[in-house]
Each structure stands twice: as C-alpha cells, then as structure tokens.
C-alpha positions in Angstrom: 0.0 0.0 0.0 2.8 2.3 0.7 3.2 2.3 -3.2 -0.2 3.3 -4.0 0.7 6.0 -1.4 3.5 7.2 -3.5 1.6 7.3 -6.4 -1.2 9.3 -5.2 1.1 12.2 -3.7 2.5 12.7 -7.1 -0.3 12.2 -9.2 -2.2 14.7 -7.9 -2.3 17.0 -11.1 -2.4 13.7 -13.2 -5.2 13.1 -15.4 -5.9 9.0 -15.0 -7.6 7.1 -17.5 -11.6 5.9 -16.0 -11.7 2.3 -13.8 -14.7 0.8 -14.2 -15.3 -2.2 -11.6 -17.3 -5.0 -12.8 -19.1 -7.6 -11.3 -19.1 -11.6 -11.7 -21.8 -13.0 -12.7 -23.3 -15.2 -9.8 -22.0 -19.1 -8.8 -24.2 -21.8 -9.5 -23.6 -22.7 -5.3 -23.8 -19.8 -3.3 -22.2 -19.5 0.1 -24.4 -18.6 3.3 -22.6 -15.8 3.8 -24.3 -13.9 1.2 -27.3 -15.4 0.7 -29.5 -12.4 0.0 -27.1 -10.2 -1.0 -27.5 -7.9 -4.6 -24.6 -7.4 -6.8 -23.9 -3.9 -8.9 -22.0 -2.7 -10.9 -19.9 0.4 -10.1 -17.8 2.7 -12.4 -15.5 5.0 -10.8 -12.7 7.4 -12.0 -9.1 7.6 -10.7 -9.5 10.7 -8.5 -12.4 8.6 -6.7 -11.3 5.7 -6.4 -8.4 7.3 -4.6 -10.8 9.3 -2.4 -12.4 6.1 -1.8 -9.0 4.6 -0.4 -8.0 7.5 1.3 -11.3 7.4 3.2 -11.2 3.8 4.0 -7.6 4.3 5.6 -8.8 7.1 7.7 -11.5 5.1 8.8 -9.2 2.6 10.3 -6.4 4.9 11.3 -9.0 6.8 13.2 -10.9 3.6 14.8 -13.8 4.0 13.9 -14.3 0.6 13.4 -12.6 -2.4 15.5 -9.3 -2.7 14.3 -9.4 -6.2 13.3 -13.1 -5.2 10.9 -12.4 -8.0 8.4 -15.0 -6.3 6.1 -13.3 -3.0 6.4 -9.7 -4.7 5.6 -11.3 -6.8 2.5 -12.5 -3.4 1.2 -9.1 -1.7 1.4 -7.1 -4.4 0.0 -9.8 -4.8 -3.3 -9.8 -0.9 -3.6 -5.7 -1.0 -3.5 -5.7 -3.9 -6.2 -7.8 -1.7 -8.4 -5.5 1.4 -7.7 -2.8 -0.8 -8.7 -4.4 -2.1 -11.8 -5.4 0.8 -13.0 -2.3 2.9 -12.4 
C-alpha cells in the first residue's frame, strides 16, 4: 500500500484514464454468507477511487471501526488492487 501511497502524492495533477469495476456474474452454489445479497456494478474514476482509499484508511487509522473489521480490511485491500491495476 505504501506504493499506491507514492503514487497518489505525485499524481495529484495527473489526469488517469476511468476504472470501471465490474461484477461476476453469480455461482451456480452460493455460500451462506451472502445469501441475500445484490450485486452492482460500479464505475468510478481515478481521483475517486483514490478518495475512496483514502477514506477507508482514515476510517481505520482513526478507529472507527474495530481494528481487526475484516469487512473494512477486505474493502481496502480490493480498492488498493484496483488502484494498482489501474495505475
């Protein structure tokens, strides 16, 4: 993550090309753990998909969640793939 850290400092002024996230379609099996839940899809640009990271990390940083949220470290570590993919 420090990388993607890097990256964002001095890419401020950048202009990034759109990420668009796209979903799976569903499993034939589904675990319980989801059930019920929806899928979407969701398109976001560089500079918000950043702001999206940046968020997430203050979230934890500031404990506002318990530190050891496994949702809340999922989401950061998918967001930082995408970061990474797209830069």
């Amino acid at each position: 993550m420090n990388g993607v850290s890097n990256r964002l400092r001095t890419s401020q002024g950048a202009v990034r090309p759109s990420l668009s996230l796209v979903t799976t379609p569903p499993a034939t099996t589904k675990s319980p753990w989801h059930r019920n839940e929806e899928t979407h899809e969701l398109k976001l640009t560089f500079s918000e998909l950043t702001l999206v990271y940046k968020s997430l990390q203050a979230v934890k940083t500031l404990g506002a969640l318990p530190p050891q949220d496994e949702l809340l470290n999922d989401t950061i570590q998918v967001v930082d793939q995408a970061l990474n993919r797209a830069a």
